[in-house]
C-alpha positions in Angstrom: 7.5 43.1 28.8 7.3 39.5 29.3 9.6 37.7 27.6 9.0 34.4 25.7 10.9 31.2 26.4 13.2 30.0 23.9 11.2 26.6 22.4 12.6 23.2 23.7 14.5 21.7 20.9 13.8 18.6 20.0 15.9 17.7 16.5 18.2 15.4 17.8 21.2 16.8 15.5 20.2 20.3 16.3 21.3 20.1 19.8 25.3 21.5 20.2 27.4 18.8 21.8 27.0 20.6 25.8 23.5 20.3 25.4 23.5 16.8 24.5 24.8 16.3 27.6 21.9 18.4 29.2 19.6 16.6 27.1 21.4 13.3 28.9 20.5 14.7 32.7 16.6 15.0 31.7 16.7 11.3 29.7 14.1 12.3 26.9 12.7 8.8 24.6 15.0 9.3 21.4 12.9 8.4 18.2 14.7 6.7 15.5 12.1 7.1 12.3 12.9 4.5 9.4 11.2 4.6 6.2 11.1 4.4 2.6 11.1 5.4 -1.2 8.5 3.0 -2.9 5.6 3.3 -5.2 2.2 3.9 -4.0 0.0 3.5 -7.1 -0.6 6.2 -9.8 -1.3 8.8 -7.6 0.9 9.5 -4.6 4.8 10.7 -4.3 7.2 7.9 -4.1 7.7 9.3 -0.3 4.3 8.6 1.3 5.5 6.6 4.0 8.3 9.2 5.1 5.8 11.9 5.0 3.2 10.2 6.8 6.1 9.1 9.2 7.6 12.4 9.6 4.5 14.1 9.8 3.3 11.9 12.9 6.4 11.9 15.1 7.6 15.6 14.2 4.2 17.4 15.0 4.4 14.7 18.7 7.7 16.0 19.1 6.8 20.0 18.7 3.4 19.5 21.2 6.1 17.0 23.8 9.4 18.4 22.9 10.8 17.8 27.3 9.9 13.8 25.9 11.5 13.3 23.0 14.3 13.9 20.8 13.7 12.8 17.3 17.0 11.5 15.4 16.7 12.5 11.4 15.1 9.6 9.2 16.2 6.8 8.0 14.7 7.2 4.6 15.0 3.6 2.8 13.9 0.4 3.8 13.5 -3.3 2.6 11.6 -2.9 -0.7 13.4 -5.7 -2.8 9.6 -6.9 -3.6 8.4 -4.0 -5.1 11.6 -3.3 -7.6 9.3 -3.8 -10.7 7.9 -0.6 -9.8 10.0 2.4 -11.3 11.9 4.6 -8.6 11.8 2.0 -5.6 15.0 2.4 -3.3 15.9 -1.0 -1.9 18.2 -1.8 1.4 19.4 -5.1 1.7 18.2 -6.9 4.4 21.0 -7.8 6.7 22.4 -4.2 6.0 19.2 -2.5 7.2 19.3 -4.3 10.2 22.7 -3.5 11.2 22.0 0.4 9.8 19.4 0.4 12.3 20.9 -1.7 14.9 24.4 0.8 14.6 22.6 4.1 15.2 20.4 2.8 18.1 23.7 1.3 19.9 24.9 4.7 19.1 22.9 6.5 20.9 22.9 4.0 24.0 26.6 4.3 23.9 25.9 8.1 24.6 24.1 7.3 28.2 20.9 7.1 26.3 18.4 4.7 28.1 15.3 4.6 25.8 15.1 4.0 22.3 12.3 3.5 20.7 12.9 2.8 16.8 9.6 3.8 14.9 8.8 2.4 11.4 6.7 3.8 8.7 7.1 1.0 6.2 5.3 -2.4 6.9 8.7 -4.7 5.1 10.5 -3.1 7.8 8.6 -4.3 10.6 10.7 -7.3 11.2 13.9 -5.7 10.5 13.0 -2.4 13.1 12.1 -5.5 16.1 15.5 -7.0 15.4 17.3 -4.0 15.2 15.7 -2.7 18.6 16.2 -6.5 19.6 20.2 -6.5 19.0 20.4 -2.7 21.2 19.2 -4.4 24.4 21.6 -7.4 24.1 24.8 -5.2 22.6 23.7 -2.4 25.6 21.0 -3.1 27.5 19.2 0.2 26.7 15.4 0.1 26.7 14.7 -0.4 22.4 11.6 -1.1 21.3 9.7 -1.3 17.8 6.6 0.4 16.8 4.5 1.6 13.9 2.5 4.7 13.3 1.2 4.1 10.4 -2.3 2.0 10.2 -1.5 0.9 6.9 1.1 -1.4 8.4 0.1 -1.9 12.0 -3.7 -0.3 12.8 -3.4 -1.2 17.0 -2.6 2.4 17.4 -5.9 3.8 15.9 -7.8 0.6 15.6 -11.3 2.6 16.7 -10.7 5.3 14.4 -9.9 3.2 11.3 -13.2 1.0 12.2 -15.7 4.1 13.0 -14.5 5.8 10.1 -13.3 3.7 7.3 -15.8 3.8 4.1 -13.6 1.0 2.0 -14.5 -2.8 1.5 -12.8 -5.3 3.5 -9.1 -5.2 2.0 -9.1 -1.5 1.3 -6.6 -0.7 3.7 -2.9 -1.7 2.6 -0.8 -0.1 0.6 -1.3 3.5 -1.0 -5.4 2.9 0.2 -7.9 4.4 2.3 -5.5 5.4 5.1 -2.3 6.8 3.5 -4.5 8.3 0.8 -6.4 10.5 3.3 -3.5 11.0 5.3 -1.6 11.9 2.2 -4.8 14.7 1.3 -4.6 16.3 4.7 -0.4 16.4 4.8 0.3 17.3 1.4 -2.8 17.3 -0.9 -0.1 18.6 -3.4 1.3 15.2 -4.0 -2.1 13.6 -4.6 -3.5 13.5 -7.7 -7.0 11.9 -7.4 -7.5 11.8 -10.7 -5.2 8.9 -10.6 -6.4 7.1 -7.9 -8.0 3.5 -8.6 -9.2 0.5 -6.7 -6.6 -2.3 -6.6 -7.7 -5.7 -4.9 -5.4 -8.1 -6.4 -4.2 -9.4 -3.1 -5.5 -12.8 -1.8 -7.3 -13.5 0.8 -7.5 -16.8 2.3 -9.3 -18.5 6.0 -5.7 -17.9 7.3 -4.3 -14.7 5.4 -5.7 -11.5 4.5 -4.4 -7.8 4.2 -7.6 -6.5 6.1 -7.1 -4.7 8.5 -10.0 -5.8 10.9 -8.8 -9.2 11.6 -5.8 -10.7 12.0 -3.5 -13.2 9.5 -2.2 -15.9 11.0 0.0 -16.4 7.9 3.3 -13.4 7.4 3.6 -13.6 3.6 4.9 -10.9 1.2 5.2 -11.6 -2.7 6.5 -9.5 -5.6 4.1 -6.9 -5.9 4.0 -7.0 -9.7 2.3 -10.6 -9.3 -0.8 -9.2 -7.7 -0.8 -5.5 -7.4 -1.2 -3.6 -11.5 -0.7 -0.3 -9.9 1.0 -0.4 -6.9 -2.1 -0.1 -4.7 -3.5 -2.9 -2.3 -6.5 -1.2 -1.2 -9.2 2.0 -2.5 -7.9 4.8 -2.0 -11.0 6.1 -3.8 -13.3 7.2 -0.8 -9.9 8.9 1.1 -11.1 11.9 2.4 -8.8 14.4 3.6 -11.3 14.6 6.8 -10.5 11.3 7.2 -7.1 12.1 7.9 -7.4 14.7 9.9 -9.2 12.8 12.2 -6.0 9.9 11.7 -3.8 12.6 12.3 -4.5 14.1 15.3 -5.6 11.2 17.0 -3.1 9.6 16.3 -0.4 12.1 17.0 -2.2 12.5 20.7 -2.0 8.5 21.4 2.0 8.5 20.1 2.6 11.3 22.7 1.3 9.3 25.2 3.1 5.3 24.2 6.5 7.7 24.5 5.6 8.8 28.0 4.4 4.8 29.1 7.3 3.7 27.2 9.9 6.3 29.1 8.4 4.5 32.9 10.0 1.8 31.6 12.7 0.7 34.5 16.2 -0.5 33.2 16.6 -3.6 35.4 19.8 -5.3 36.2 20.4 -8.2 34.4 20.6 -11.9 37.0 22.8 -14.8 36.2 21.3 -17.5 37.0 24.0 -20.4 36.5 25.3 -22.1 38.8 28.8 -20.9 40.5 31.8 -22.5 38.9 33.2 -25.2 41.4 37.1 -24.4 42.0 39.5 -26.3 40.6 40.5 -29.7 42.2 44.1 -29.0 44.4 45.1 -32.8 44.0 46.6 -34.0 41.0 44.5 -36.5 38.3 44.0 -40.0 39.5 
């Protein structure tokens, strides 16, 4: 009788310390998720973006497990702005960045050569690229930043969100289109549509806008409480659970294959270029 292989882990603090160091030898991408604890409107869980987060990386991790090793979750993030919202967790933001920054370098301290810290929360955007940009100086491990989630960066599944979206311009956000219909096919159990309502108090200018079909050229967050009455930028009315299936997996396959581009990635040695000090004069001073 054939015997079935024992599955690859790929729980970062499931491994025993000896196979760390195996895990070291074969130089899998480790995956630092950061998230948060936030409102998202009337009707999803305070922990949409960790589910949407987790739900991404660990079901990448389980169909790849020989190309990553997933470290737990970093569950709160920068959410200062949206504190007027009852049950918001919020990290300062110098802290955060040197949370972040400390277990990347820990890992690179380790032998580790490819970090790639990935954010499920769009406040933390800045704070993830300055934590990954603080590992390469401190280490000079491979760090990068990236998010998952099209409610804070859509590159990943630009097509999808475009071919399939049903919302007006602006209804992808916060607690919208996207995370509500990500949030129906993860767990429809923390979804209570019932609740759900249109929120479009954000602005929209020539030069900023929360739509995600075109860019802003301005980077501006306010207090939510100022423009959003529910904690919703977005319509998360016409979320379809079919919708985030198709989010889901397609998503899931193009993460799989950023980690493998991202793990080609060739540490380089580093070249001085200042000029050699000249040695010290042998006469005395004139």
């Amino acid at each position: 009788m054939a015997v079935n292989p024992t599955p690859m882990k790929w729980r970062y603090d499931e491994l025993s310390w000896p196979e760390m160091a195996e895990a070291l030898a074969r130089q899998p991408v480790i995956i630092l998720p950061v998230g948060t604890v936030e409102d998202h409107g009337r009707h999803l869980a305070l922990n949409t973006d960790n589910t949407i987060l987790e739900g991404i990386i660990h079901e990448a991790a389980r169909r790849a497990p020989g190309d990553m090793l997933v470290l737990p979750t970093i569950p709160y993030g920068l959410d200062e702005h949206h504190m007027d919202f009852p049950g918001t967790i919020s990290i300062n933001i110098h802290t955060l960045i040197d949370y972040v920054a400390d277990v990347a370098i820990s890992v690179a301290r380790h032998g580790f050569t490819h970090i790639l810290i990935v954010n499920g929360h769009g406040s933390n955007a800045p704070v993830a690229d300055l934590a990954a940009r603080k590992t390469v100086i401190e280490t000079g491990a491979i760090c990068a930043s990236m998010s998952p989630n099209a409610a804070v960066d859509p590159a990943l599944v630009a097509d999808v969100l475009a071919e399939g979206r049903r919302s007006a311009p602006g209804g992808i956000a916060h607690a919208c289109e996207y995370e509500t219909s990500m949030m129906l096919y993860l767990r429809p159990d923390l979804v209570d549509m019932s609740q759900a309502a249109a929120d479009f108090g954000q602005v929209t200018l020539k030069y900023f806008n929360w739509d995600h079909d075109r860019p802003s050229v301005l980077a501006w967050q306010d207090w939510w409480s100022r423009f959003s009455k529910l904690g919703v930028a977005g319509d998360p009315t016409v979320a379809t659970a079919e919708f985030g299936a198709r989010l889901f997996e397609v998503t899931v396959e193009r993460f799989i294959e950023l980690v493998r581009e991202f793990r080609t990635i060739r540490v380089r040695p580093r070249v001085d270029h200042h000029p050699a000090p000249r040695p010290a004069s042998s006469g005395g001073d004139l």
